[in-house]
C-alpha angles and dihedrals in degrees: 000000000000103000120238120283121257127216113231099251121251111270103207126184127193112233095170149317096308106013122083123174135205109202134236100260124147112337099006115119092186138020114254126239119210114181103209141140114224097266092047101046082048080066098046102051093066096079141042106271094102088067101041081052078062112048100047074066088069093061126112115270102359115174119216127336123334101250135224124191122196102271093064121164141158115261138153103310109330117043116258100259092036124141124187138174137208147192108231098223095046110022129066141231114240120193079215100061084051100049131220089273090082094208093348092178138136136233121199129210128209129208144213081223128104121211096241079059095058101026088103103050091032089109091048098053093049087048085051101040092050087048097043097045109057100230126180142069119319090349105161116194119257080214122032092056117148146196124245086252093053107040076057088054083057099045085060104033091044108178094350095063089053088051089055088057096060090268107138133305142313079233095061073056091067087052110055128081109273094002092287103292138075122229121234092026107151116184081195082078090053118097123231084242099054084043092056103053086044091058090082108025096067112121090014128128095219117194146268106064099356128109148138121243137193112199144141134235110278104184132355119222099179116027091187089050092046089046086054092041094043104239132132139189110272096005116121130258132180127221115222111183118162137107144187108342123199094330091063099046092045083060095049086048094052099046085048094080094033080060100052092051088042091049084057102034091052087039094235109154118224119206078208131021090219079084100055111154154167132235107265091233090046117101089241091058085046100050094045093051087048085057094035093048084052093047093052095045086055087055093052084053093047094057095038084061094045093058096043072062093044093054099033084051084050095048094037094040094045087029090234134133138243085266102046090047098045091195109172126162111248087195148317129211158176132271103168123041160092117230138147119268129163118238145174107243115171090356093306129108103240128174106232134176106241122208118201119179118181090342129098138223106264101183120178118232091262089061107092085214085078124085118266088242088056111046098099089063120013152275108293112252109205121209123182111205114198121297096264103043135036146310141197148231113200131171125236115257130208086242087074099059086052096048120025107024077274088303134153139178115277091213159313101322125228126264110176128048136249094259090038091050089050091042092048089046097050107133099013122135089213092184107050087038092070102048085054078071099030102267110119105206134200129181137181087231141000089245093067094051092052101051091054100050106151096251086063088079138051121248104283086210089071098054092041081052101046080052105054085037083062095041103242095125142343137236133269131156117000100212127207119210121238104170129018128197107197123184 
C-alpha cells in the first residue's frame, strides 16, 4: 500500500527583527516574505499558512516575493495576511487569493462628540444602532430591498450609487479606496443567483467578524497625522467592517469551479487546487475581475449605506444635527481584493495585479492614489483589534511602496478556532461581562460572541507594532470600543 505523501518541510531563515524568508527551493518561482516578531512568528508556525506562503509562490508570473503580514493565518488558498503580485501579460488572478469576503473591508467615522458627552445615552445608542442595522447570518433589510435592475445599478455605481440615493455625501466619495468604486466592474458577469441574495443584504452588517463599534480615541501617536485625519483624544469614532455579503461570495462559488477547469485548460500546475486560477489576459481572468470588481463595488455601497444609519441613529438617538455631530469618514478600505496598481519593481514603473487577502493598502502621501487632505501624511490605514480591546489608525509609509506592493496587515489576526473560541467561552455571561468594563455588546445571536471573544484573536498592538518596526506604516490614534454590534 503506497504510504501517504509528505510535504517537504518549510526552510525559514531569519533576515531581522521583523523580516523572516522562505527560500526559493523546488516549485517555487519566487522566495516568501513573512513580517513577524518572535512571539508572533511561534504562533504562526502551528498551522498551515507557511505553506500556503509557499506555495502562492509557485504561481505563473508572480512579481516579486509572495508576501505575509502579521496576522497571518491559513485560510482557503492564500493565507489570511497574504499579499501577491502579478505581470499582466505573464501572472495570473486566483478567487483564493481574494477570499470569499468580495471587498470585506472596513471604514471608520469620526465625531465632534467626546465620550463624557455620550456616556449617558451610550446603551441607548447600541440599543439603536442593533435594531436599526440589520446584523446575522443571512439578515436581509425590511427597507433597503431591490430589485434585480437596480442591485446591478449598485454592482457598477458602488458608493457612489449609494451617494445619488441620499446616502452620504460626495464628500464620503473622496474617502474611499479607490473613490468607492471599482473600474471594469460588469453585473453582466454576476450571476441571478448572486443578485438575488444581494436584493435584501444591502446596508447590513452580516456575521462572522463583522461588526459595528462605537468607540473614542484612546492615545494619539502622531498628533500632525490625527489633525489631518480628524480625530481627536477622547472624541468618539465608529468602527464599520463588512463586506459583500451573499452576493460576493456567490460570485466567488461560481468562478471556483470556472477556475478549476481554467488551471487545467491553460496546464498550470497548482501545488493546491484551493488556487486555482486563470491567466490575467484568459476570458475566464477577465470575466471573474469584472465579478469580482462588481462584488466589491456592492460591498463599498453596503457600507456607505451602513454609515448614512450610523449617523441618522446618532442624531435621532442624541436629537442633534449634522452639524452638531460632525460625523465625517476619515477612510474606508479594502481587505479582500485584486486589483491593478502601478508600481516601481527593480527601479522601473510596472502595472501589476495586486492581490491582497486579509491585508489592506497602506500609500504613503506621495502616492496620487491618496486623498489631497492627506498627502502630507498618508493614506489612513485602518486596524481593528478584537471587540474588547484596541484598535489603530495608522498612516501608510513610504517603506511600504518599496516592500509589499504599499501593503499592511487588516488586524489582529485569529488564533483560536471557531470550536476553540465556543469551548473557551462555555459558561461565560459575555454581556454582562463587558459592561462590567464599559462596552455595552449586542449580538444577533449568543454563537457568534462567542466565537470572537478577545482571546480568539492575537493583540492587535503587536502586529501594529511588528508593522511600524518594519516600516510599513506608522502609528496614529490608538481607539477603545464602547459599544459593539456583532452579527
Amino acid at each position: 500500500m503506497a504510504g501517504k505523501k509528505t510535504r517537504p518541510p518549510i526552510r525559514v531563515e531569519r533576515l531581522d527583527d521583523y523580516r523572516w524568508r522562505i527560500p526559493q527551493t523546488g516549485r517555487m518561482l519566487t522566495e516568501g516574505i513573512v513580517y513577524a516578531d518572535d512571539a508572533l512568528f511561534a504562533r504562526i508556525r502551528q498551522d498551515q499558512s507557511l505553506e500556503q506562503v509557499r506555495n502562492v509562490a509557485c504561481l505563473p508570473g508572480i512579481v516579486g516575493p509572495s508576501l505575509a503580514m502579521p496576522d497571518i493565518h491559513w485560510g482557503y488558498g492564500f493565507p489570511i495576511g497574504g499579499v501577491a503580485a502579478f505581470d499582466p501579460a505573464e501572472g495570473i488572478v486566483s478567487p483564493g487569493g481574494v477570499g470569499y469576503d468580495i471587498n470585506c473591508g472596513v471604514r471608520l467615522l469620526r465625531s465632534n462628540l467626546t465620550r463624557k458627552e455620550i456616556t449617558p445615552n451610550l446603551k441607548a445608542i447600541a440599543d439603536a444602532l442593533f435594531r436599526d442595522i440589520p446584523a446575522g447570518v443571512g439578515r436581509g433589510h425590511k427597507e433597503y430591498q431591490l430589485d434585480p435592475r437596480e442591485v446591478r445599478q449598485v454592482l457598477e455605481g458602488g458608493a457612489a450609487w449609494a451617494v445619488e440615493q441620499g446616502f452620504g455625501t460626495e464628500a464620503d466619495l473622496d474617502h474611499i479606496e479607490e473613490g468607492g468604486r471599482l473600474a471594469g466592474a460588469d453585473a453582466g458577469e454576476v450571476s441571478d443567483r448572486a443578485v438575488e441574495r444581494g436584493r435584501r443584504q444591502l446596508g447590513t452588517v452580516g456575521s462572522g467578524n463583522h461588526f459595528i463599534e462605537v468607540g473614542y480615541v484612546a492615545e494619539i501617536h502622531d498628533a500632525a497625522a490625527a489633525s489631518a485625519f480628524g480625530l481627536a483624544k477622547n472624541h468618539v469614532t465608529v468602527f464599520i467592517h463588512s463586506g459583500s455579503r451573499g452576493l460576493g461570495y456567490q460570485v466567488c462559488d461560481d468562478f471556483i469551479s470556472v477556475m478549476l477547469e481554467a488551471s487545467s485548460r491553460y496546464g498550470i500546475d497548482l501545488p493546491d487546487r484551493q488556487l486555482c486560477c486563470a491567466p490575467l489576459r484568459s476570458p475566464e481572468g477577465k470575466r471573474y475581475l469584472a465579478a469580482m470588481s462588481a462584488a466589491a463595488n456592492f460591498a463599498f455601497a453596503n457600507r456607505q449605506l451602513m454609515a448614512h444609519r450610523v449617523r441618522e441613529t446618532f442624531r435621532h438617538t442624541l436629537g442633534l444635527t449634522d452639524r452638531d455631530l460632525r460625523m465625517g469618514l476619515v477612510y474606508d478600505v479594502c481587505h479582500n481584493i485584486a486589483k491593478f496598481e502601478t508600481h516601481q519593481v527593480e527601479g522601473r514603473s510596472r502595472r501589476l495585479c495586486v492581490h491582497r487577502k486579509g491585508a489592506t493598502r497602506a500609500f504613503p502621501g506621495s502616492a496620487r492614489e491618496v486623498p489631497a487632505d492627506y498627502r502630507k501624511v498618508g493614506q489612513p490605514v485602518l486596524i481593528p483589534g478584537d471587540m474588547g480591546r484596541r484598535s489603530y489608525v495608522l498612516a501608510g509609509a513610504e517603506g511600504a511602496l518599496s516592500a509589499t506592493f504599499g501593503s499592511a496587515c487588516h488586524g489582529a489576526g485569529r488564533v483560536m478556532s471557531r470550536n476553540e473560541a465556543r469551548r473557551v467561552a462555555r459558561g461565560r455571561e459575555l454581556v454582562r461581562e463587558f459592561e462590567e468594563r464599559g462596552i455595552f455588546l449586542r449580538g444577533a445571536g449568543r454563537a457568534t460572541l462567542v466565537e470572537e471573544i478577545p482571546e480568539a484573536y492575537k493583540d492587535v498592538t503587536e502586529v501594529v507594532d511588528v508593522v511600524e518596526g518594519a516600516g510599513l506604516a506608522r502609528k496614529v490614534a490608538e481607539l477603545r470600543p464602547l459599544a459593539v454590534i456583532k452579527g
